[in-house]
C-alpha positions as CSV (number, residue, x, y, z in Angstrom):
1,X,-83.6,-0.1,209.9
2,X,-85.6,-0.1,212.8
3,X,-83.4,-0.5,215.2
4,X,-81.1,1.7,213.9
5,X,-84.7,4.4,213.8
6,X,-84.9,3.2,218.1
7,X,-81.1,3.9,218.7
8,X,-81.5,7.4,217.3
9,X,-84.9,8.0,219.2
10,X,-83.5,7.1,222.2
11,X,-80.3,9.3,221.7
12,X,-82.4,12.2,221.0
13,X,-84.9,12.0,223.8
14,X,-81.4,11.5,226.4
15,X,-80.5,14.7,225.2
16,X,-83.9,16.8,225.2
17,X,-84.2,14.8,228.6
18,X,-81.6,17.4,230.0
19,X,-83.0,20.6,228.7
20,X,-87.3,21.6,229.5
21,X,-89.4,22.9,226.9
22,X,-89.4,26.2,228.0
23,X,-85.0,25.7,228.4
24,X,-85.1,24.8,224.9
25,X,-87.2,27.6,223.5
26,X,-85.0,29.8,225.4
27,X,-82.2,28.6,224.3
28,X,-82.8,27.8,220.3
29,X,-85.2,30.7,219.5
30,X,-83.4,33.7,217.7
31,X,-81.7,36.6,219.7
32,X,-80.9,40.3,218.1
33,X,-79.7,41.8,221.6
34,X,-76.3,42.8,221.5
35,X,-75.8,41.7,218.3
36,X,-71.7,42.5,217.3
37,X,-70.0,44.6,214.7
38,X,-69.1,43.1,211.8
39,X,-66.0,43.0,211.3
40,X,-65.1,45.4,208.7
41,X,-64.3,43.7,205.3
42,X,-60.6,44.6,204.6
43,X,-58.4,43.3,201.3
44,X,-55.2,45.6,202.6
45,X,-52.3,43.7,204.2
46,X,-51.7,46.6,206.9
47,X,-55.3,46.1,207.6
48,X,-54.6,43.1,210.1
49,X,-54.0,44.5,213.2
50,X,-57.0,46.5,212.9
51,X,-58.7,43.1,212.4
52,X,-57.2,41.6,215.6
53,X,-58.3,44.8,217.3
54,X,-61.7,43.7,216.2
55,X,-61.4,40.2,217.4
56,X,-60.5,41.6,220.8
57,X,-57.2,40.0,221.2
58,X,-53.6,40.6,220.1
59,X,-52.1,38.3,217.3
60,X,-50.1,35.0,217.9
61,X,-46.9,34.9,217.0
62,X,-48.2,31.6,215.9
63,X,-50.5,33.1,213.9
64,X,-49.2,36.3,212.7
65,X,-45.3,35.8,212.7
66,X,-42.2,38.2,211.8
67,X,-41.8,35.9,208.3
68,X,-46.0,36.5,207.5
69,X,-45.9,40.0,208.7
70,X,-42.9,40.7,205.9
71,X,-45.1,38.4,203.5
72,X,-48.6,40.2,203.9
73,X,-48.8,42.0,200.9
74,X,-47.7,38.3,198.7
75,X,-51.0,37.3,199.8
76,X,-53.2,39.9,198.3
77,X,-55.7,38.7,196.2
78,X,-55.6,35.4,197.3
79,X,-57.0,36.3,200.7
80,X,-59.6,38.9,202.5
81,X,-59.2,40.2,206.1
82,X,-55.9,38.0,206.5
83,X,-55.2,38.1,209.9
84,X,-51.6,36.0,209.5
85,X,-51.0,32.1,208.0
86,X,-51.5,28.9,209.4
87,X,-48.5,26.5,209.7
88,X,-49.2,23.3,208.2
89,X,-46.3,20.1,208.7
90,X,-44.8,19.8,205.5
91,X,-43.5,16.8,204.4
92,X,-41.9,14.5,201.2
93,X,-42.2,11.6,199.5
94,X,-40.0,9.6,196.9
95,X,-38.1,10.6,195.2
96,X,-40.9,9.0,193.2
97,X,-39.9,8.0,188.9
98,X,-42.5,9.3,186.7
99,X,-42.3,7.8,183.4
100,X,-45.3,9.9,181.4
101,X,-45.6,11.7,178.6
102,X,-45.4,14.9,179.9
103,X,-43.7,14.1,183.8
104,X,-40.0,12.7,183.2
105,X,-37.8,12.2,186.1
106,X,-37.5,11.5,190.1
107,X,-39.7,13.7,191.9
108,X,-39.7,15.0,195.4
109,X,-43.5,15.2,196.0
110,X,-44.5,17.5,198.9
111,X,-46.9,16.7,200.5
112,X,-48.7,19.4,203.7
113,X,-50.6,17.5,206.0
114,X,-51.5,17.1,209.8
115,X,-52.2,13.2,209.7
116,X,-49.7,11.3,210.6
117,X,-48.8,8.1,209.0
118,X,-49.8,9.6,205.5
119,X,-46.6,11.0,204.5
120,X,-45.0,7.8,205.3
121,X,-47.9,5.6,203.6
122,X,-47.0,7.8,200.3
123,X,-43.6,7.4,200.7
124,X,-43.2,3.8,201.5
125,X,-45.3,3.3,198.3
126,X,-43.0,6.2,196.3
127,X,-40.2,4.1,197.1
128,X,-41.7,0.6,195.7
129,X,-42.2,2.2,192.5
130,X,-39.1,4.0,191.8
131,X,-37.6,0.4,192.8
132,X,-39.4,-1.2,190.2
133,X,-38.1,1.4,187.5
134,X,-40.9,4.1,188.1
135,X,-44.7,4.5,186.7
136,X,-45.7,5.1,183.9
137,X,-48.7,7.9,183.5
138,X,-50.3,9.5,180.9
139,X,-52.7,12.6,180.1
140,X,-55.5,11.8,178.3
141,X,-57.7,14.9,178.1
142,X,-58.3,18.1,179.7
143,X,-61.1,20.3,179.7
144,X,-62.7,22.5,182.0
145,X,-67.0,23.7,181.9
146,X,-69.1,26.0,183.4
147,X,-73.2,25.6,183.2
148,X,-74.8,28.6,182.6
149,X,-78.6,28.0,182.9
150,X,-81.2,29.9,180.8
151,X,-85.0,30.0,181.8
152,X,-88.2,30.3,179.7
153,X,-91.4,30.8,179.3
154,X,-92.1,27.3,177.6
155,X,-90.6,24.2,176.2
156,X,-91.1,25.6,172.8
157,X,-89.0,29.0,173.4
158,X,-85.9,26.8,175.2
159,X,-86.1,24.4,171.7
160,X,-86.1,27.7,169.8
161,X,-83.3,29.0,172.3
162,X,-80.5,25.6,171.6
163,X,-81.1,26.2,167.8
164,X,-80.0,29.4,167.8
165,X,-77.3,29.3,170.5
166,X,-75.7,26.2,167.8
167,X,-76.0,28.4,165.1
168,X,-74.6,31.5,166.7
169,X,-71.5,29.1,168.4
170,X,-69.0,30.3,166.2
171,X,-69.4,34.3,166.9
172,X,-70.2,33.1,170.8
173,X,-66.9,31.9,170.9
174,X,-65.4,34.5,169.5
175,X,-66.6,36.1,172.4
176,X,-65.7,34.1,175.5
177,X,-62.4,33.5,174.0
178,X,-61.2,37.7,174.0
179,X,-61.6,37.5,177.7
180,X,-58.4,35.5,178.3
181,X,-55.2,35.1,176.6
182,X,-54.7,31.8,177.6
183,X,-58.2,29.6,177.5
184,X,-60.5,29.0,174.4
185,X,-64.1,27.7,174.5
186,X,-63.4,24.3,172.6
187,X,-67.5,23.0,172.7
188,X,-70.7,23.4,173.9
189,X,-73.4,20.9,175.1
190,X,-76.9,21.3,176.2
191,X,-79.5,19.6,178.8
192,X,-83.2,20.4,178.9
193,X,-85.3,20.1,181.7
194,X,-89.2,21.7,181.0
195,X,-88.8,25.1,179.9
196,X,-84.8,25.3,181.0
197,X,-81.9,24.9,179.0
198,X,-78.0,24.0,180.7
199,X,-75.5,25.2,178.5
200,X,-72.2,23.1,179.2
201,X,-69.0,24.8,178.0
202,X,-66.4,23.5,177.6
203,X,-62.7,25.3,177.8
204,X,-59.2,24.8,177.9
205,X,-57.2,26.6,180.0
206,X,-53.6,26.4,179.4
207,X,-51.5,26.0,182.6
208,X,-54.2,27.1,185.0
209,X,-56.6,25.4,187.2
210,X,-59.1,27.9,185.5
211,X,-61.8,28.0,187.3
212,X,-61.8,32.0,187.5
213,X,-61.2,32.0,184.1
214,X,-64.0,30.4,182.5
215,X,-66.3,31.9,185.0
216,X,-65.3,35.4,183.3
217,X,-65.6,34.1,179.8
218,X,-69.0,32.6,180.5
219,X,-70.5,35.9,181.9
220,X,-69.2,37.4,178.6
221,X,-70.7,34.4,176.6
222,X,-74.1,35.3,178.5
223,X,-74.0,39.2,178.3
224,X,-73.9,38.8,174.2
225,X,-76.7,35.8,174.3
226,X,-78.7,38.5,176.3
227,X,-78.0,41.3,173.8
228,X,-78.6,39.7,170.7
229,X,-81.0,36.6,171.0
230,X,-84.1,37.1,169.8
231,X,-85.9,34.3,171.8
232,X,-87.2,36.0,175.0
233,X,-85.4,35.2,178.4
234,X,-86.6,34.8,181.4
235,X,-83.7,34.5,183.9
236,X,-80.4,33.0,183.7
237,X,-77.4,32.2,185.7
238,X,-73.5,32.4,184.9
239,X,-73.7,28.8,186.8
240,X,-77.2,26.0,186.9
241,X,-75.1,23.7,189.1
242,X,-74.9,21.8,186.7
243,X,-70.6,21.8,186.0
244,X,-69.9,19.5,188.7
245,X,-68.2,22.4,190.0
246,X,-66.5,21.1,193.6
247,X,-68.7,18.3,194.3
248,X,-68.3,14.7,193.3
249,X,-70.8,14.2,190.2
250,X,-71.4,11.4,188.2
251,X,-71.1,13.4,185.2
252,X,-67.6,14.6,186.1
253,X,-67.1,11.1,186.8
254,X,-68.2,10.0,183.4
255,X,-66.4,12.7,181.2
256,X,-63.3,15.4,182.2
257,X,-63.2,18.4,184.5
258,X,-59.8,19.4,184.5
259,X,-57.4,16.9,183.1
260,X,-58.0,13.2,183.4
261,X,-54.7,11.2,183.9
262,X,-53.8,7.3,184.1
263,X,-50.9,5.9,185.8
264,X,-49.5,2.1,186.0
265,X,-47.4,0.1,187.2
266,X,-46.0,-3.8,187.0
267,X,-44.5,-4.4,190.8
268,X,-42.6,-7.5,190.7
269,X,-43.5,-9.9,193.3
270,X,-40.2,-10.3,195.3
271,X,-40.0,-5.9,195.7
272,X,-43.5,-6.1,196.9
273,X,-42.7,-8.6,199.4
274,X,-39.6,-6.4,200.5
275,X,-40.9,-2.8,200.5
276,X,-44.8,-3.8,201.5
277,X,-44.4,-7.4,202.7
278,X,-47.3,-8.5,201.1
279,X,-47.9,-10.3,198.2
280,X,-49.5,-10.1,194.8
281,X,-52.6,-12.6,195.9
282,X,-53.1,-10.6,199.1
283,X,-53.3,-7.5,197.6
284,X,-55.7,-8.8,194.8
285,X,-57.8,-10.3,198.0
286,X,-58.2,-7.1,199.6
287,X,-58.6,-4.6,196.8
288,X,-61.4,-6.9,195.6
289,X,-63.2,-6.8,198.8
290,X,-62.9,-3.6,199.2
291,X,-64.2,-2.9,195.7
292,X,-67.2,-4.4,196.3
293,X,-67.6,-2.7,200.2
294,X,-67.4,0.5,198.0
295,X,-70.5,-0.5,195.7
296,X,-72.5,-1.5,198.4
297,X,-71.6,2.1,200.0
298,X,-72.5,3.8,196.8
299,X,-69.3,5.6,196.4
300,X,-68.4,7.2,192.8
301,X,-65.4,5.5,191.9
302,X,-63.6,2.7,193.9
303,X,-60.4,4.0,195.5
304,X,-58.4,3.7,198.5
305,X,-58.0,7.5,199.4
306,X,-57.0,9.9,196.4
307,X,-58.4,12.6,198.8
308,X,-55.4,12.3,201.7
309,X,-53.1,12.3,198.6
310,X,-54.5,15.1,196.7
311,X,-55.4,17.8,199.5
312,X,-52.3,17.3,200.8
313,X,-50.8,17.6,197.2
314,X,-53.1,20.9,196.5
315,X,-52.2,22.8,200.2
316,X,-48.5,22.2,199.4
317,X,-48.6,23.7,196.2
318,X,-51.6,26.6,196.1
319,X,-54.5,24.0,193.9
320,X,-57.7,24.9,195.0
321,X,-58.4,22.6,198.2
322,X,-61.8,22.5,197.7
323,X,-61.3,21.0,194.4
324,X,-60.7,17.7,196.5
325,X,-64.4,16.9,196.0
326,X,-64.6,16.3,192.6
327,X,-60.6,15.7,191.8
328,X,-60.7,12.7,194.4
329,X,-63.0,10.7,192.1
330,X,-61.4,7.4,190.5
331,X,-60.6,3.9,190.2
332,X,-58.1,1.8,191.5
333,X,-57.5,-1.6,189.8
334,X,-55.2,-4.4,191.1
335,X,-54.4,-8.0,189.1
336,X,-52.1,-10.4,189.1
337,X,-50.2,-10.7,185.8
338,X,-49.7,-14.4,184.0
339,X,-45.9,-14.1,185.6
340,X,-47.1,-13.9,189.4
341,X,-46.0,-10.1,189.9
342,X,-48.8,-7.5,190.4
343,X,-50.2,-5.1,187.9
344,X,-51.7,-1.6,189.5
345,X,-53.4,0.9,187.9
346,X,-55.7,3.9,188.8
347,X,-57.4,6.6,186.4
348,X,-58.8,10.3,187.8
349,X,-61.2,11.7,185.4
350,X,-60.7,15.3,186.6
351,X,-57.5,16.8,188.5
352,X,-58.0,20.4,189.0
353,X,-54.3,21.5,189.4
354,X,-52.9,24.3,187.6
355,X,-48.5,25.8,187.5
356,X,-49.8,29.1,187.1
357,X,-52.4,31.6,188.7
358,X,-54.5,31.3,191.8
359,X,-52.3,30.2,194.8
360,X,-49.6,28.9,192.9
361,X,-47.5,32.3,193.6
362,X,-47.8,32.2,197.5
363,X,-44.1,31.6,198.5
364,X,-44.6,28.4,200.3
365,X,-46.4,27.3,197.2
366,X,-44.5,28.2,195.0
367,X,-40.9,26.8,196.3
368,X,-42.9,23.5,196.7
369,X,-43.5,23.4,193.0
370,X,-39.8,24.7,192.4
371,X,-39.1,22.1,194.2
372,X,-40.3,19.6,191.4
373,X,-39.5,22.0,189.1
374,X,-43.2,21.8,188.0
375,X,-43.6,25.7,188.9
376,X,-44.5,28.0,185.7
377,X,-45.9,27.8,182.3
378,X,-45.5,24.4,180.1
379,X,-45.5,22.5,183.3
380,X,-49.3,21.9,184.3
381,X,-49.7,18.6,182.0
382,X,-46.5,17.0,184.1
383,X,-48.0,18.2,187.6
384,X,-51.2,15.9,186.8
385,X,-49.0,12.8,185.7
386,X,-47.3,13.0,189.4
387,X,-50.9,13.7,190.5
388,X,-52.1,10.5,189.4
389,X,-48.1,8.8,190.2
390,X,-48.2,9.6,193.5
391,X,-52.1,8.4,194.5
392,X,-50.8,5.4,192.7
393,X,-48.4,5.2,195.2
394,X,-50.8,5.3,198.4
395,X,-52.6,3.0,196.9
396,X,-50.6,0.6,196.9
397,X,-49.1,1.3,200.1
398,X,-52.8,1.7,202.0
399,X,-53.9,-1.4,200.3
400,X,-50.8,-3.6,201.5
401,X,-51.3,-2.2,205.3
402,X,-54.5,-3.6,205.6
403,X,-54.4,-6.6,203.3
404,X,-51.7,-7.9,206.0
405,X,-52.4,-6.6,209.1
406,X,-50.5,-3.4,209.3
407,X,-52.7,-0.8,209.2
408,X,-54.1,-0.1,212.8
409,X,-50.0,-0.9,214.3
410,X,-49.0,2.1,212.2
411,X,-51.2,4.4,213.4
412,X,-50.8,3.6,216.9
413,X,-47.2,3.7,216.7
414,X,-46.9,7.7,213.7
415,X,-49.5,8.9,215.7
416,X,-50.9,8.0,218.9
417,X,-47.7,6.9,220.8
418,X,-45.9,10.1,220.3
419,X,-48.7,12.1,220.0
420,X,-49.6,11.0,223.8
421,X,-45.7,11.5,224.5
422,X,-46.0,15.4,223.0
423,X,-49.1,16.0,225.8
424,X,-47.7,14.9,228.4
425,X,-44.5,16.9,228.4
426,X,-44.5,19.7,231.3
């Protein structure tokens, strides 16, 4: 640790070695001259010009293009002062078999990402599986909370407070559940720190991601604990941070927020050989050293890398991105079965996806679920079975690149080599 402390001291004093102490006062302190408008907060498509008149510049047609320009008004209320759409390479995997409960079929997986060698990663490890008759993947539970937090005067009033709040559940949840047509408040658990009490509810949500919707029923759950408790409150909040709410949590780890979904797979040894050339004990090598890198790193979970899988699954098809955090949470299990062939597994706790709501109805979005014919109601259960099929999928495939060598040659060759051919075209 020192030496790591000496490296960092001597880094630092480099840099303040270029500025004086006066240069650096100048420089850090705070400055209200010339301070600029703010730019006007606008939610109406036609408002973007007047925005890049703001900005000082005319729109891109990279930016703000005849096809987004027609399209402005799809993206109300999904979007404040839009100024145009980003263009993100979209690409597809598979088709990939899905053999679940709810997910039945070959599916084209899109997949919107600007790293290269990850579509081809997914895909190489799409095509293994279909090969070897598909995945199987399964639901097992779904749930969704949100924490209000409740704040007293003592540790006597927030004991008083969880009594009544159990015996009152029933009428409570009468009352988050007329906010919505489509979620219900299922259960309700408390923690208790000193004189504050988390309330952890816990909602379905049908085919939505939901997260909207059980922040509305909670503030309605809250106004009518305000109105007719008769234990005094202090404060409270719709949300105590305690939900796990975009952020990786060993709670969320240890129970469901959103759906948690298994997948597997038996990959006979002679396909792996041909479609990853590797083999069953080299992959059982690798994935148990890097199991054991990732304890000594303190990660939550031991995975490859759900998150390249599942932000580039969520941008294609409107999830919430920032849902990543805690959906990317999981473990990743490799062994070699008493034939010699490989047995693969991983299980998310919590995939936040949703068919309807939210950015589901952009129309990129929403021809890349139609594309999988996972867009609508009745079809979010299926979208978290491919969920959990296709990190399956670049599992194995990220596992095999570096368990024989590969990994480095194909990123130099999907990325680098043409990348430094694009730049230095005239």
């Amino acid at each position: 640790m020192s030496g790591k402390r000496s490296l960092t001291q001597l880094h630092l004093r480099s840099l303040l070695a270029e500025q004086t102490i006066d240069q650096l006062d100048q420089r850090l302190a705070p400055s209200t001259e010339n301070l600029p408008r703010a730019f006007r907060p606008q939610s109406k498509p036609e408002r973007a010009e007047k925005l890049w008149d703001a900005i000082g510049t005319p729109p891109p047609d990279s930016l703000l293009d005849p096809w987004t320009r027609e399209h402005l008004s799809d993206f109300q209320g999904n979007i404040e002062n839009c100024i145009g759409s980003i263009k993100i390479p979209l690409g597809v995997a598979g088709p990939l078999r899905v053999n679940g409960l709810y997910a039945q079929g070959d599916y084209p997986v899109p997949l919107a990402t600007s790293e290269a060698a990850l579509v081809a990663s997914y895909h190489r490890g799409a095509t293994l599986l279909t090969a070897a008759g598909g995945c199987s993947a399964m639901l097992v539970y779904k749930s969704l909370n949100r924490a209000p937090a409740f704040c007293f005067n003592s540790i006597r009033e927030a004991g008083k407070f969880v009594a009544w709040v159990m015996e009152h559940f029933p009428e409570l949840q009468q009352i988050a559940d007329a906010t919505t047509r489509h979620g219900k408040l299922v259960d309700v658990g408390t923690t208790r720190e000193g004189n504050h009490v988390y309330l952890n509810l816990e909602f379905t949500t049908g085919d939505a991601s939901g997260q909207n919707m059980v922040t509305i029923a909670t503030e309605a759950f809250c106004a009518h604990v305000l109105e007719t408790c008769p234990v005094p409150i202090q404060q409270h909040y719709v949300e105590g941070n305690l939900s796990g709410d975009k952020k990786a949590s060993a709670q969320a780890f240890t129970s469901t927020r959103g759906r948690k979904v298994t997948a597997e797979a038996v990959i006979p040894a002679d396909l792996l050989k041909k479609y990853l050339h590797a083999t069953p004990r080299q992959m059982t090598d690798y994935w148990r050293v890097s199991a054991i890198g990732g304890v000594l790193s303190g990660t939550i979970g031991i995975q490859g890398h759900f998150a390249n899988g599942l932000t580039a699954l969520y941008l294609a098809t409107g999830q919430d991105a920032a849902c990543v955090a805690e959906s990317a949470m999981g473990v990743t299990r490799f062994e070699i079965t008493d034939s010699g062939d490989l047995y693969a597994a991983v299980t998310l706790p919590g995939i936040m996806v949703g068919t309807v709501g939210g950015g589901t109805g952009l129309p990129s979005q929403r021809a890349c679920l139609e594309m999988m014919d996972l867009y609508g109601p009745g079809k979010s259960n299926a979208l978290s079975e491919v969920c959990a099929a296709i990190l399956l999928a670049g599992e194995l495939s990220i596992i095999a690149a570096l368990a024989t060598g590969e990994f480095t040659r194909a990123h130099r060759k999907l990325a680098r080599e043409i990348q430094g051919a694009r730049a230095s075209r005239p």
